[in-house]
C-alpha positions in Angstrom: -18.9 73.1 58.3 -17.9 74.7 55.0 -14.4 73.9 53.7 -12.1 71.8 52.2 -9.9 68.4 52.3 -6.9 68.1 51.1 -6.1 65.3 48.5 -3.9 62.5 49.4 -2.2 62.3 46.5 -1.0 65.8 47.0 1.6 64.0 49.3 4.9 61.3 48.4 4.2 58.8 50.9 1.6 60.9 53.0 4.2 63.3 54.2 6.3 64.9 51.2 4.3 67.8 49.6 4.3 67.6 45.9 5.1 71.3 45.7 7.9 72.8 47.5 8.6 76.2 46.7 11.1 77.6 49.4 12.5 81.1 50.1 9.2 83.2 50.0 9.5 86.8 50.8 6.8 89.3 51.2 7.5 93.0 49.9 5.2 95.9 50.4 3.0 97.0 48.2 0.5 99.7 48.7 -2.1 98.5 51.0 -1.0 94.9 49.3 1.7 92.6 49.6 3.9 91.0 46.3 5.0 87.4 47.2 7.7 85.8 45.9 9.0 82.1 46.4 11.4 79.9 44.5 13.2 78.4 42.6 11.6 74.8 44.0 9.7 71.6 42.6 5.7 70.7 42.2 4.0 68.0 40.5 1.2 69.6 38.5 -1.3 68.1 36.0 -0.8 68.8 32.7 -2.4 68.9 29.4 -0.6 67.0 26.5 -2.7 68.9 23.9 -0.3 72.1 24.5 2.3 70.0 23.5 1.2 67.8 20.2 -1.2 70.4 19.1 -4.1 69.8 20.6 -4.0 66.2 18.8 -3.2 64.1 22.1 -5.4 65.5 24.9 -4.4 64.0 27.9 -4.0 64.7 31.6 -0.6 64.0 33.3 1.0 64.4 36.5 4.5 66.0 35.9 7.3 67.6 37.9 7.8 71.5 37.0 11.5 72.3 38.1 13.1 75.3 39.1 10.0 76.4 40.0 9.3 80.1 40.9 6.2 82.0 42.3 5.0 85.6 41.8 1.4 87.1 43.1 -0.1 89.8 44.5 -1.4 89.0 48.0 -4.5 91.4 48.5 -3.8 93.1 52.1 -7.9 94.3 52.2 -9.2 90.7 51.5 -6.5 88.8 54.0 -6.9 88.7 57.5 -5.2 86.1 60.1 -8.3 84.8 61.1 -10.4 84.2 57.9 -7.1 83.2 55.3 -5.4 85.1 52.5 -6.4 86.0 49.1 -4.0 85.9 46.3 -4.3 87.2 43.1 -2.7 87.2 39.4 -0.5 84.4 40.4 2.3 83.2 38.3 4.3 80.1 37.9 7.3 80.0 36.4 9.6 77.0 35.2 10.7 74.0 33.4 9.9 70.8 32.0 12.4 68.1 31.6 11.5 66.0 28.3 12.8 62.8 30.1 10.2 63.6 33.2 7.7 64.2 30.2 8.6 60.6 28.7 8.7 58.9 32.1 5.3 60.0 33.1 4.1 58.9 29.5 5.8 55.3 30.0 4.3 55.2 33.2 1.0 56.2 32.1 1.2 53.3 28.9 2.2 50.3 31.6 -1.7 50.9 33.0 -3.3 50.2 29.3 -4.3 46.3 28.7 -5.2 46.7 25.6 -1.7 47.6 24.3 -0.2 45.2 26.3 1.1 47.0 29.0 4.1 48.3 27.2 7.0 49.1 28.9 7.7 52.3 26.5 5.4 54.4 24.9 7.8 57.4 23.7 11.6 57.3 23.8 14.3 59.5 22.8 17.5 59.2 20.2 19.6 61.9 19.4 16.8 62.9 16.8 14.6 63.8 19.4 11.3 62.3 20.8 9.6 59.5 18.9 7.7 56.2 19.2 8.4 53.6 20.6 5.0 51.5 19.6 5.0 49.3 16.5 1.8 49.2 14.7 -0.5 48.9 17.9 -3.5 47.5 17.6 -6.2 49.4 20.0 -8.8 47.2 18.5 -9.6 45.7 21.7 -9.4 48.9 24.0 -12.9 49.6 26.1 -14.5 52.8 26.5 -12.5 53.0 29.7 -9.4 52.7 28.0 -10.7 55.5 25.5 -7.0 57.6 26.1 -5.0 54.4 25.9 -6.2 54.1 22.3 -6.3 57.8 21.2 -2.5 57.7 22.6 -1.7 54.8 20.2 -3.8 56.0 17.5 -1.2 59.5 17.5 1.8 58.0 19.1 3.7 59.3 15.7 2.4 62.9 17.0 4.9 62.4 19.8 7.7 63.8 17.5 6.0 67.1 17.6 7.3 67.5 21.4 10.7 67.6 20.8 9.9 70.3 17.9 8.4 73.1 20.8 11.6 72.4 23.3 12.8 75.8 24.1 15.6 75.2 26.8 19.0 73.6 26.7 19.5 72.5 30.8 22.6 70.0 29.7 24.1 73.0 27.5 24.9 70.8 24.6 23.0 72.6 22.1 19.8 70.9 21.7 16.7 71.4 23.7 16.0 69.3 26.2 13.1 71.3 28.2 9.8 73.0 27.8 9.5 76.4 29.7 6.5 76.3 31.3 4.2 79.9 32.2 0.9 79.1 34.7 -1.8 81.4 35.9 -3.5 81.1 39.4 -5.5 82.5 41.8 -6.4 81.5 45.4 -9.1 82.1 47.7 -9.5 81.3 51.8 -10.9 78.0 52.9 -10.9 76.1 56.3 -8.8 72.8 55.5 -11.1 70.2 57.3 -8.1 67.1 57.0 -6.8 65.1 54.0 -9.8 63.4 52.1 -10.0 60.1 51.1 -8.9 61.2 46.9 -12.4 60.5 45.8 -14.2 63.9 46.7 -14.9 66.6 44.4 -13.5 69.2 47.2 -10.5 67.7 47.4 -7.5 70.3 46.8 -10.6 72.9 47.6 -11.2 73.1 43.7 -14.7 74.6 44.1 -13.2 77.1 46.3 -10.7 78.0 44.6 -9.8 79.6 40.6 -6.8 78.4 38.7 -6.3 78.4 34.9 -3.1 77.2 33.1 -1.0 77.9 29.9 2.1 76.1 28.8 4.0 78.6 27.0 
């Protein structure tokens, strides 16, 4: 049977969705249907390229709050039986820069070849900087390609504070990224929760998504 599984690690603790955007609503629209949802919490993955540049590219799991939905679900393409079709998705919200440092910390404890450090990036009241002193990424393997190309730009990490645009705490600095994504979503039959290691997991070749951090 044609379909999808759903990945694991879409779930806290194989019960807790990663994205939890409350309060939809549906409002006519012509022969189509305008959803709306939010404000709520996912967990998306992220490129840190958008942030530095383009000079770090790396993939990380982080928590978008105060997140809001807005998409056109087409009425002619959505039936009860077969699924819904949603088009020009949008999804609004914010970054926290801690959430942005904890994710980066968490991400440098898995690299060897730095030591495992227990900070990569940390924050002063001049912003986001290093927190690495002259690593050596001479001994990182081709598996631990990112570890060393993180090292190799740590400095580059002062570049995120620089594109903040939001003040949450109100004490005059920023302290969060908005964040603007694009989606789209097509119907598939959800077969059960994979096993994390499957290509079809999250239904990615069924479905189109593209992203950009504003």
């Amino acid at each position: 049977e044609d379909g999808a599984t759903i990945d694991p690690a879409s779930f806290d603790g194989g019960t807790h969705p990663h994205a939890l955007v409350p309060d939809a609503g549906l409002t006519e629209n012509g022969d189509d249907f305008i959803i709306e949802a939010g404000p709520g919490s996912m967990i998306l993955s992220l490129d840190l390229g958008a942030l530095t540049g383009g000079e770090i590219e790396l993939d990380l799991d982080l928590t978008i709050s105060n997140a809001t939905i807005i998409a056109d679900l087409m009425g002619a393409q959505s039936t009860i039986e077969g699924g819904i079709t949603i088009e020009n998705g949008q999804i609004g919200g914010l970054l926290l820069i801690e959430d942005l440092i904890a994710a980066l910390n968490t991400f440098g404890e898995t690299c060897d070849c730095l030591g495992n450090p227990d900070a990569i990036a940390e924050t002063s009241a001049m912003g986001v900087s290093c927190a690495l002193d002259d690593p050596d990424t001479s001994t990182c393997t081709e598996d631990e390609e990112l570890c060393a190309t993180l090292a190799d730009n740590c400095d580059m990490l002062s570049m995120v504070g620089l594109v903040a645009d939001i003040d949450v705490t109100g004490d005059g600095r920023p302290d969060a990224f908005s964040i603007g994504l694009e989606f789209d979503a097509t119907p598939t039959v959800i077969l059960g929760v994979g096993d994390g290691t499957s290509g079809d997991d999250n239904g990615n070749d069924n479905g189109n998504g593209n992203g950009n951090g504003d």
